[in-house]
Structure formats: C-alpha cells, structure tokens
C-alpha positions as CSV (number, residue, x, y, z in Angstrom):
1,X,110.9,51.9,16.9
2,X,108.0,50.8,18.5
3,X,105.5,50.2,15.5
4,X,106.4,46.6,14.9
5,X,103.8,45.0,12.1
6,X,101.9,48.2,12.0
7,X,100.2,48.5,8.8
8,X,101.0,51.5,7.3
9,X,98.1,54.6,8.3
10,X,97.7,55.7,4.9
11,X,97.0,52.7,3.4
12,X,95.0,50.2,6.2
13,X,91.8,49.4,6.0
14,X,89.8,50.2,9.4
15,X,89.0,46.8,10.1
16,X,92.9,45.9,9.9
17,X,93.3,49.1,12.2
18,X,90.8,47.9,14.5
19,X,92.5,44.4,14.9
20,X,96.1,45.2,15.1
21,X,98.0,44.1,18.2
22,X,101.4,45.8,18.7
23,X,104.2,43.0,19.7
24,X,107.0,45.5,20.5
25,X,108.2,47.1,23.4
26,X,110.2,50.0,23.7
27,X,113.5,50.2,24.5
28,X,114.9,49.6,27.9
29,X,116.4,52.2,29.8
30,X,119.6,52.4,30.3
31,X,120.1,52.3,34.2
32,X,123.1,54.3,35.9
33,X,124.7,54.2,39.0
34,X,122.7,53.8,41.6
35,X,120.4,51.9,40.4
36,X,118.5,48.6,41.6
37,X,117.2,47.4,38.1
38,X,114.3,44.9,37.8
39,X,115.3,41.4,37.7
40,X,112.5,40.3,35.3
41,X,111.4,41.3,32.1
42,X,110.6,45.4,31.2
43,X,107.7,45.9,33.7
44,X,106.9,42.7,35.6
45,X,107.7,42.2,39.4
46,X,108.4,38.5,38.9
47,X,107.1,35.5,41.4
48,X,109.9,34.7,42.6
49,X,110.7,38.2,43.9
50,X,107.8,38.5,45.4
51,X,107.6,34.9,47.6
52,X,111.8,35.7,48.2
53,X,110.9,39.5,49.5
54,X,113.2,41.1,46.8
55,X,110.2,43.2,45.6
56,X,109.8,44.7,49.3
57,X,113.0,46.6,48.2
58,X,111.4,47.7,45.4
59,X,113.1,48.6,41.8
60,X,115.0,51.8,40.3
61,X,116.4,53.2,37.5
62,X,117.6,56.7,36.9
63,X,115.1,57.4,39.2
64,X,115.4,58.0,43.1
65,X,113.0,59.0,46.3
66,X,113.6,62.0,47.8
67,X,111.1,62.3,50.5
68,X,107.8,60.7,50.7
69,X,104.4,60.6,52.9
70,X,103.1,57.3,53.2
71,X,100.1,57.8,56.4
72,X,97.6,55.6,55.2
73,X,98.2,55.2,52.1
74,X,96.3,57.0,49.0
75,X,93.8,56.9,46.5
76,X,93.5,56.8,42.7
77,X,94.5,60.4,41.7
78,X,96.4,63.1,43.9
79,X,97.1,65.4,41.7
80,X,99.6,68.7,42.5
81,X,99.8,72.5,42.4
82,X,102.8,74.8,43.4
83,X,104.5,73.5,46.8
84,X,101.0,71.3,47.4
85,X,99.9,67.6,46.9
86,X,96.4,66.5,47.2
87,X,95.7,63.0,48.4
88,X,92.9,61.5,47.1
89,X,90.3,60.2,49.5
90,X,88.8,56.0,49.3
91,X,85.1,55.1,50.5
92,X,84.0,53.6,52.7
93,X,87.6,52.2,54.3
94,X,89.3,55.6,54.5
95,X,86.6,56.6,57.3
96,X,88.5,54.7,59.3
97,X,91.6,56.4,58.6
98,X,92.7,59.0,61.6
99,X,92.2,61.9,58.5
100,X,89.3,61.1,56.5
101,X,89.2,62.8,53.7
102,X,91.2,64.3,50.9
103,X,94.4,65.1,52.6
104,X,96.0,68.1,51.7
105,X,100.1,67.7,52.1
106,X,102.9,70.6,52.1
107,X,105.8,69.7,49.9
108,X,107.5,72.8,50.1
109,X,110.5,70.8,51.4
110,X,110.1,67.8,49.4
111,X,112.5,65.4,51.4
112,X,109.9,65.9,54.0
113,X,106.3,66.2,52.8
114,X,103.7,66.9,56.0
115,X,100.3,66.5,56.6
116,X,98.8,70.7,56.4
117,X,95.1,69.6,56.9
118,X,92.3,67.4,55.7
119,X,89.3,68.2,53.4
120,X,86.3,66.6,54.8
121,X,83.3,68.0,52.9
122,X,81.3,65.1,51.5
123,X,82.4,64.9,48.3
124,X,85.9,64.6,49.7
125,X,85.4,62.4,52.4
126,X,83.0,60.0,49.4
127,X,86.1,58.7,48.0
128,X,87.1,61.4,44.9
129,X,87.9,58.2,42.4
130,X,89.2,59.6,39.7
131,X,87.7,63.2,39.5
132,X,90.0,65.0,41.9
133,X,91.9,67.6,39.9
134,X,93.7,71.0,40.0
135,X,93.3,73.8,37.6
136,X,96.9,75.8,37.0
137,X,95.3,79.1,34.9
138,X,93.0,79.2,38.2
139,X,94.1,77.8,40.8
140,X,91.0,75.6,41.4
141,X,91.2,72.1,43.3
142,X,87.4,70.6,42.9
143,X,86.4,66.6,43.3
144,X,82.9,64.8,42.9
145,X,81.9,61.9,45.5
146,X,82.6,58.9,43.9
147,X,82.6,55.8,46.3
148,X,83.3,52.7,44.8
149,X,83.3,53.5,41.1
150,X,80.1,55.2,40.6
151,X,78.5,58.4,42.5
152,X,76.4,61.2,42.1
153,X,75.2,64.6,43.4
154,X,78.4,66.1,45.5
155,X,80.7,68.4,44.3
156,X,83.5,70.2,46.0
157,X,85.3,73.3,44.7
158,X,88.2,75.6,46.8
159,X,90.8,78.1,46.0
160,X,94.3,77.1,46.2
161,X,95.7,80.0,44.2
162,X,96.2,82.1,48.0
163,X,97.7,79.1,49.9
164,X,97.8,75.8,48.3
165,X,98.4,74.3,51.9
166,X,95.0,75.6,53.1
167,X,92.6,75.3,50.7
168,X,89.3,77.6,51.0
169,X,86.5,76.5,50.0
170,X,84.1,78.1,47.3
171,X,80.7,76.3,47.0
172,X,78.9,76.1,50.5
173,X,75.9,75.7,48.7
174,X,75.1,73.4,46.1
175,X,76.6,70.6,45.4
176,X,78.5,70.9,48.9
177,X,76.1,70.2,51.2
178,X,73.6,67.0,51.5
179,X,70.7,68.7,50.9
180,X,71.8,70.3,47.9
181,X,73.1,68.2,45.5
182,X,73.9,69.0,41.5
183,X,72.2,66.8,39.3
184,X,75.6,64.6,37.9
185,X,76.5,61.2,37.8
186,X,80.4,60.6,37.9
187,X,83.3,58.6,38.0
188,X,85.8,61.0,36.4
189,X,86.5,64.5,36.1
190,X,88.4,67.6,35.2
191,X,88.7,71.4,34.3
192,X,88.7,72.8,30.7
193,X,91.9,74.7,30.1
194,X,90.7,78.1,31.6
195,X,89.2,76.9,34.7
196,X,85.5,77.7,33.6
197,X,84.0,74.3,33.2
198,X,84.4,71.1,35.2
199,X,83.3,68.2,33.3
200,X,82.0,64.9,35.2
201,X,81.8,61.5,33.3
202,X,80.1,58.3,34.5
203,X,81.3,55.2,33.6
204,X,78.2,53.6,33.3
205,X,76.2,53.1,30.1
206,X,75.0,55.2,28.2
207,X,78.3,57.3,28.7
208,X,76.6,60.0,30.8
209,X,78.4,63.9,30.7
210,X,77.9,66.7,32.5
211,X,79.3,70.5,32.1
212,X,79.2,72.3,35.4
213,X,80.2,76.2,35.0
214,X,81.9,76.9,37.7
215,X,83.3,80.7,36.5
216,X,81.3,81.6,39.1
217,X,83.2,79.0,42.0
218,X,80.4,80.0,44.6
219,X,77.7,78.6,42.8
220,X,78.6,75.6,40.3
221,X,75.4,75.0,38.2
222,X,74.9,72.4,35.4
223,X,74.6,73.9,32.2
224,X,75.0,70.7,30.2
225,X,74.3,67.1,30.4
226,X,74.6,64.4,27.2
227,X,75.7,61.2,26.6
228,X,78.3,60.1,24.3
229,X,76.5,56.7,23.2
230,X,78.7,54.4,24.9
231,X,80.6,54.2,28.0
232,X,83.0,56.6,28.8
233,X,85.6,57.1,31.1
234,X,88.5,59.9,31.3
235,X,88.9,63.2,28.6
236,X,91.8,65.6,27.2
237,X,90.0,69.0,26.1
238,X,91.9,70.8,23.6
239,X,93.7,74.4,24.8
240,X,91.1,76.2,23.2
241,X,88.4,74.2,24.8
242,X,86.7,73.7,21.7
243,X,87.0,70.1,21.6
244,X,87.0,67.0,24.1
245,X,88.3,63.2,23.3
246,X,86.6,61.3,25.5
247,X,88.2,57.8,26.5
248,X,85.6,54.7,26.0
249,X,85.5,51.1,26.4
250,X,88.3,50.7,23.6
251,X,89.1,53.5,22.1
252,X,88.1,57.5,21.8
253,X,85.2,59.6,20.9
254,X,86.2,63.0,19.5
255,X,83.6,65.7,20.9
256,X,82.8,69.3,19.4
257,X,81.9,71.4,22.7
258,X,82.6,74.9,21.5
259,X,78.7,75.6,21.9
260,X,79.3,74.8,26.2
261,X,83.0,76.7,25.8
262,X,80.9,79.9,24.4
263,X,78.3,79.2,27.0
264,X,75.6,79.2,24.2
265,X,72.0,79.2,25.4
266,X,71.1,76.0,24.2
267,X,74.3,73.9,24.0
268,X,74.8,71.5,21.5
269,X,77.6,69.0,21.4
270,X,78.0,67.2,17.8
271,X,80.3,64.0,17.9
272,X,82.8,64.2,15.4
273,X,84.7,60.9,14.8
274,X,85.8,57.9,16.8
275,X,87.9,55.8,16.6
276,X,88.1,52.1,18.2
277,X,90.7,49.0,18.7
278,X,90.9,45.7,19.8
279,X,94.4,46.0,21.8
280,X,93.7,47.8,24.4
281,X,90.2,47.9,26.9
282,X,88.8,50.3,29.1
283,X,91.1,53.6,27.7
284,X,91.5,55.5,31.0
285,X,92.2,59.3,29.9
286,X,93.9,61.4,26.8
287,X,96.8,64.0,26.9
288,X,96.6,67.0,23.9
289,X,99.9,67.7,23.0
290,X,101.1,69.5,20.1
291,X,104.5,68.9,18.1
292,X,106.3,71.0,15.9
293,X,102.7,72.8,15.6
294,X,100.8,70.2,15.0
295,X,98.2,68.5,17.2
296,X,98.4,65.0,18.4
297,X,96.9,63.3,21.6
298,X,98.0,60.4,23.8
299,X,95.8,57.7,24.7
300,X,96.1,55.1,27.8
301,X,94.3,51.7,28.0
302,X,94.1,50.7,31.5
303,X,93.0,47.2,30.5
304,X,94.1,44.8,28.0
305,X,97.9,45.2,27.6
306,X,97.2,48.2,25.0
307,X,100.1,50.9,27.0
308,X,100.0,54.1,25.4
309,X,98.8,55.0,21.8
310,X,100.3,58.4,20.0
311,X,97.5,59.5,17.8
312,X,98.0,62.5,14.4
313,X,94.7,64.0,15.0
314,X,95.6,66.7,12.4
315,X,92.5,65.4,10.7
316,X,90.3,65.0,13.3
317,X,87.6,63.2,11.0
318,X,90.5,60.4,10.4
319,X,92.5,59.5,13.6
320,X,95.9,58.1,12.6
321,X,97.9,55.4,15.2
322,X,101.4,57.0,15.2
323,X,102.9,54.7,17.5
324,X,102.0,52.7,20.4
325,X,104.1,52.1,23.6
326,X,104.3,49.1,25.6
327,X,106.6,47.4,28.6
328,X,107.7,43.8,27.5
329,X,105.5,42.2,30.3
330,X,102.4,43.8,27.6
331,X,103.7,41.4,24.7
332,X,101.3,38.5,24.0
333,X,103.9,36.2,24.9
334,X,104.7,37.5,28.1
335,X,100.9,36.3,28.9
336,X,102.2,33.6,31.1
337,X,104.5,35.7,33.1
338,X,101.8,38.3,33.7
339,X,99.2,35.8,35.1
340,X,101.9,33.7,37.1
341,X,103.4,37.0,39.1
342,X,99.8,39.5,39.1
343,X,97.3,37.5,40.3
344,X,97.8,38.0,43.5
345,X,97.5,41.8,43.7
346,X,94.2,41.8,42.6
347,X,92.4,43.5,39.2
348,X,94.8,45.3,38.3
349,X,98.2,44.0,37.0
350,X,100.8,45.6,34.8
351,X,99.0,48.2,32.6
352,X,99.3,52.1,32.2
353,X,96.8,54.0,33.8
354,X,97.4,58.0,34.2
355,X,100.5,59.8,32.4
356,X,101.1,63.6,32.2
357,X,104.2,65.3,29.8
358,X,106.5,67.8,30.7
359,X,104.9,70.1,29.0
360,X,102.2,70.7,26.7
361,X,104.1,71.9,23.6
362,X,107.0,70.1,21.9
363,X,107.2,67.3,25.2
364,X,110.3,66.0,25.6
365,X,109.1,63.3,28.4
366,X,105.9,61.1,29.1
367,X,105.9,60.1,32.6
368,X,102.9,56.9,33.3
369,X,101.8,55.2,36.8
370,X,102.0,51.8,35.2
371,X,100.0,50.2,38.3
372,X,101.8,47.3,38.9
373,X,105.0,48.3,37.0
374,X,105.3,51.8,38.7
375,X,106.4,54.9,37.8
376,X,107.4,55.0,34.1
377,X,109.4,57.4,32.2
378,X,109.8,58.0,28.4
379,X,111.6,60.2,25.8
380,X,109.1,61.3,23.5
381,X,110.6,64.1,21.3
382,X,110.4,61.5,18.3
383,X,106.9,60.3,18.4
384,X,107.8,57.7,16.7
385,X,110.6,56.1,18.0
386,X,110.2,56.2,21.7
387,X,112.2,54.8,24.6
388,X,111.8,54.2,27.7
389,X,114.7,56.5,30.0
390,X,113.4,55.6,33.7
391,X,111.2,54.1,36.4
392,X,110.6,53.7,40.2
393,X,108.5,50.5,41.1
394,X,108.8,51.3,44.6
395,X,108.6,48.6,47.6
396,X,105.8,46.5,48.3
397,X,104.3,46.7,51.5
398,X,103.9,43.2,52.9
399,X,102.0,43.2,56.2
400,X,100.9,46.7,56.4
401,X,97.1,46.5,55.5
402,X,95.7,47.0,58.6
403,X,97.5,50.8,58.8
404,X,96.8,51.8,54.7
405,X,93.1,52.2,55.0
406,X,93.0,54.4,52.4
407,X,94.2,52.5,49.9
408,X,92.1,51.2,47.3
409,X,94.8,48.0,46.7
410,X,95.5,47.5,50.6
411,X,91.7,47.4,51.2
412,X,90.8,44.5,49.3
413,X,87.1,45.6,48.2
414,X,85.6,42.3,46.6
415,X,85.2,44.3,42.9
416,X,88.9,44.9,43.0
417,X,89.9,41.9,43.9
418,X,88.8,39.5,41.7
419,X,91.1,37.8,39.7
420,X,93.2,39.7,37.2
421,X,91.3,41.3,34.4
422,X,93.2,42.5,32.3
423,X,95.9,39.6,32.9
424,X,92.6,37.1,32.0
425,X,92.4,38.6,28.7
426,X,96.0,38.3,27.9
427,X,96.2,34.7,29.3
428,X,92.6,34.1,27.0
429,X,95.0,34.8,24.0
430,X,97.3,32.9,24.7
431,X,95.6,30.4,25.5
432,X,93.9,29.9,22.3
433,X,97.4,30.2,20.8
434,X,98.8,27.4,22.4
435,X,101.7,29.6,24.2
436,X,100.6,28.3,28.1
437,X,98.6,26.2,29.5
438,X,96.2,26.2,32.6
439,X,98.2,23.8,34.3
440,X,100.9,26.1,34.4
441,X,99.3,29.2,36.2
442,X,98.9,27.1,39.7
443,X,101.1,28.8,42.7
444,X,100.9,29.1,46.3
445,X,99.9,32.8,45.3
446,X,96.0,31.6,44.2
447,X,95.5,30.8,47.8
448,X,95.5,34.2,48.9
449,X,92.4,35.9,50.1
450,X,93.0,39.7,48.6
451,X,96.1,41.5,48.1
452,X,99.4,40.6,49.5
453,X,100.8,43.8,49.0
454,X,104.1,42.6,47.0
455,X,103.8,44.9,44.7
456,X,102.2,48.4,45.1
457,X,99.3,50.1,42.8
458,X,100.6,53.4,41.3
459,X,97.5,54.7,39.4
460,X,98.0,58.1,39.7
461,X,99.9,60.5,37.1
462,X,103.6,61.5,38.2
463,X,103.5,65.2,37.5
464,X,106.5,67.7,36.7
465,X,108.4,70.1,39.0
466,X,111.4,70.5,37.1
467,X,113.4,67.5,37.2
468,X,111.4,66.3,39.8
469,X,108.3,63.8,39.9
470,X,105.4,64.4,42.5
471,X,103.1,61.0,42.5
472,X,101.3,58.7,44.8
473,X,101.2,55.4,44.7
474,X,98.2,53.6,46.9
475,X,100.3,51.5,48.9
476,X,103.5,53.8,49.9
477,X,101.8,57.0,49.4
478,X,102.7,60.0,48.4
479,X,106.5,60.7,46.9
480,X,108.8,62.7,45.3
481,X,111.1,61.4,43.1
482,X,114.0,63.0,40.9
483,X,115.2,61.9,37.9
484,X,119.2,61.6,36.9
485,X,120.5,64.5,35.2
486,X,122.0,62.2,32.9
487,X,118.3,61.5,31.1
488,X,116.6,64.8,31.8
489,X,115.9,66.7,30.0
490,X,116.6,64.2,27.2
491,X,119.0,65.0,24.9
C-alpha cells in the first residue's frame, strides 16, 4: 500500500494535509521473460549507465516495441485517434525539420508507422505545446500555437472522423489565419467530453481561461474568458461537462462551468473548492474516473517528486488524498541519486507528466510518461493499493541531436536546460536534512553544455488500443508498444 504515514482523511487537519510528503513507492513490477530490467533503483537511469552506454539499450519490463517512427523526433503531446497518431510540432527548431509541422502518421500497421502528411497551418507549425488533442465523441483534432511555453491568437481545428490519415481542416477563418486571430492566451488545452467546447489555459499569472465553442467547427468563437486566481496549467472536465479541475502550481482548483456547458448568455463560472500540497509542484493535468459509481480524479505533479495523487471527490467541497503513487527514485532519500544521474538531461528529471486509463469507468490500468523514467504502467483496480505491473524506458539517443529537430529535449532551448528543477528541490531537502552533501553531486556530467541525450524525455500520455500502448517519446519518437498478456488486463 502506497499511503505510508498518511494521516488518516477523516481526521487531518488541512495544514497536516498540506505538508504531508509520501515516502513510499509502489511495488515493483514483476518483470517476465524477455525483459531488460533497470539496473538502478524503481525509475532512475543511473550514472553509471549512462557514461558505460547501458542506457543506449534502453530498459523493459513486460513491455516491448512493436514498430516505431522516430523522423525527427516529437514534441510534448501526440495524442491518437483510430489507426492515426498526431505528432506534436516544437518552435522555432522544428522549422528546420524536413516536415514542419504537426505530423500526422498512419499506424494502421503498427510494426510500421509512416509519415501520411504534415499539418502546417500556423498554429501547427507554432509548436502545439501541450494543447494538441483529439476528441473521440467527434472526431475533432484542434491545437493552439504555443512556442516556447506561452502563445496566443492561433487556433487550428480539422476533422479526422472521415480519414484520420488526412485530416480536413475546419476553421479557414479565424483563428487559422494571421490576420485573424481569437482573442486566447495558451499553453494547454482540450475538448469537453462532447466535442462542443475547447478550452485554452495559460500558464501565466493570473491563470488565464478561455472557452472557445467550437459546435460550429467552421467558426470557433470565444464565448468565455476568466481567470482562476492563480496559475494554471492542464484540466479533467467531468463526462457531463458540468465541472472542470484545473491543475495549478501545487495542487487543483475545482471549477463549476455548467453555465459555458448550457451555453448561457452570460456565463458564469463559480470556483468551488481547492485543494493544495506541498509534495508535489507544477500539477500538470487531472483524469475523471469513476469507481464502483463513484467519482474520483487523478492528479500528476510534473515537478517536485509528488507522482500521482488518487483523489475521493465524492464531496467536491472536501477533496480527500486516497493514495498517492511514486517510483523509488521520488523518495526523499533517493535525492542524491536523482541529482547525480538527471542533471545532465536538462529541467526535467524523473517525474510523471501525462497519464491516461484504460478506460473511464472502473480502470483497471494507469499508464504515465514518467519523462525521464519512461513509459509507466500501473494496476489500479484497488485505489488504494497500487502497483506498478510495467514500463519501457526506451534507448537514449547519444549523438543524434543534430537529426531530432523537433525535439524539445534534443534541442537544448536555454529555459529547458537549466539545471534540474525539480531534482533542485529534492536535493534542497535533503540537503537541509543532512542526507548529501554538495560535494557529492560533482561528475564529469556538470560539464556538459545541454542534453546528452542518455536518457530520452517521454512527456506525452501512452494511450490504449487494446493491449497495446501508442506514445511518443521526444527523443525516439513515436512508438507502439504491447504489453505481456501475463499483466493485462490485470487480474
């Protein structure tokens, strides 16, 4: 069980909730034949694998490639829809990549995924960040130009629904086109459940939101803009559509937006509750799920060692922590580790960024990019005693950055590759406890200018078709991977 020291929900104090650090990890998979199982501790791509060249043969367990499209590598989120991935698209670098753009591959024989064509209006060719997304009810694919974290104005929306391989665009008019762009600021995005309503979310203070109705695909129009008071990043809307949890700087903001779901005149969108916590920064996006009818929602910190929290949001006025899951690399005491092997690679070391279940209702399996860990799988039918059942940390790519242009890691933009963030935090504990000292995070690796490339990114979430994972990683691109019949479905 993966609540070590948690105080009890019922009977914690908030301020006790707020400063709780979970300092267990969930169980280890259990790796079958076949396998090539890390050689460190749960999550970490140690140094010594990575100055030997082990890591270049990357790590598996219960989990194995099938085909994969590397090109020039990918960017934050490429998400998938029927036999159809969608690569997302990096600025200013991936103009310099022979498809700029968000490239649009054909799966349909997933040992050999091929490039189908390139989507090169600007908000695809603007780097798409973290607001490319698919809607399944409609078979929408729509992104926002994002460049480097932060963007405004351009907004892309096609029809995949006909053929996913040849996406048609909607929206030649606003938001499309240079000269007319929608009034939005953005970093992140997505679809409510019915494909009516893509929200955009800057990052930037004071948590700007905006509701673009796009029921009418040809003409997307802003029909509400608010802030949520802080700043936000990712969202999960509930499958009615009646309420949002918006991801912040450490925690979530529970959102009533039945008024924009009803298309009311005069929108108005009440906050409800939020909830905050001190392990755990920068919470990336939330995941509704429901089990055994009632409602609950995964949370992922993308900074800070926090993994994944499992929230009862039966009352949504009183957010309960369920359980939380972590890698044993995220353990305070694994501080030293993370620092010593990570900081190489740039901002981003071993965290969660982007899961997705296999399925909405009663999930049996969370599957996370972990960034620097990889692809990680979980069995989740008990919420509270989760365990960890596979991964894929696939091979680094040493020496390749001149050909993966498109990737955010590979390109070594001075913002993301500063020294580790959230591996400064965890060493800034430990620190103060006594458990390293600076002395002992000197090696040759500090010398590096950017990214070596001995460990890949994987930010984006590995999605389900059947037994089968379809994710991209930054470095190695686009893959499909299948999982053992021997862990799913779990049972």
């Amino acid at each position: 069980m993966a609540t070590g020291g948690l105080p009890s929900p019922a009977s914690a104090d908030p301020v006790a909730q707020f400063l709780e650090i979970e300092r267990t990890a969930v169980a280890r998979a259990q790796c079958g034949e076949g396998s090539l199982p890390e050689t460190g501790v749960q999550g970490e791509v140690p140094l010594a694998d990575r100055n030997s060249g082990r890591s270049q043969q990357g790590y598996r367990c219960n989990l194995t490639l099938v085909g994969r499209y590397q090109g020039q590598g990918a960017g934050i989120v490429s998400p998938t829809y029927g036999h159809c991935s969608y690569t997302g698209s990096n600025w200013p670098m991936g103009f310099l990549s022979d498809h700029p753009g968000v490239q649009v591959l054909d799966a349909s024989d997933p040992a050999n995924p091929r490039l189908s064509t390139t989507l090169t209006e600007p908000a695809m060719q603007g780097g798409t960040w973290e607001s490319l997304k698919v809607n399944h009810e409609r078979g929408l694919l729509a992104a926002t130009g994002v460049g480097i974290g932060y963007g405004a104005g351009y907004f892309s929306i096609y029809d995949i629904s006909e053929d996913c391989a040849h996406p048609r665009l909607l929206n030649s008019g606003p938001g499309s086109q240079l000269t007319m762009p929608l009034p939005i600021t953005t970093h992140e995005g997505g679809f409510s459940p019915d494909g009516r309503t893509y929200w955009a979310a800057g990052t930037l203070p004071p948590g700007l939101l905006h509701a673009i109705d796009v029921g009418d695909p040809s003409n997307p129009r802003v029909i509400w803009t608010g802030s949520t008071g802080l700043s936000n990043h990712g969202f999960g809307i509930s499958p009615d559509g009646n309420r949002m949890y918006v991801s912040t700087l450490a925690g979530i903001t529970v959102l009533d937006i039945s008024a924009v779901q009803r298309r009311d005149p005069n929108p108005v969108v009440p906050h409800i509750s939020q909830r905050f916590w001190l392990d755990g920064q920068f919470t990336q996006h939330t995941i509704p799920i429901t089990k055994d009818g009632e409602p609950f929602i995964l949370t992922v910190d993308e900074a800070g060692s926090g993994g994944v929290k499992i929230m009862d949001i039966a009352d949504e006025r009183d957010i309960r922590l369920v359980d939380t899951i972590k890698l044993e690399i995220n353990l305070p005491e694994n501080a030293d580790r993370w620092a010593q092997s990570a900081q190489g690679e740039g901002l981003f070391g071993y965290d969660a960024h982007y899961c997705s279940v296999d399925r909405a209702e009663d999930p049996t399996t969370l599957a996370c990019g972990w960034i620097q860990s990889g692809i990680r799988v979980f069995d989740i039918r008990d919420l509270r005693d989760v365990r960890e059942i596979a991964y894929y940390n696939p091979p680094g790519q040493v020496g390749k950055k001149q050909q993966l242009v498109n990737s955010l890691h590979a390109d070594t933009h001075p913002i993301l590759m500063a020294p580790p963030l959230t591996g400064t935090i965890a060493v800034g504990r430990a620190l103060l406890e006594g458990a390293i000292s600076a002395g002992d995070l000197t090696s040759d690796r500090e010398k590096l200018i950017g990214a070596d490339l001995s460990a890949d990114w994987c930010f984006s979430p590995p999605e389900f078709h059947g037994s089968q994972l379809w994710v991209s990683c930054m470095d190695n691109g686009f893959m499909v991977l299948d999982l053992n019949e021997s862990v799913y479905p779990p049972r």
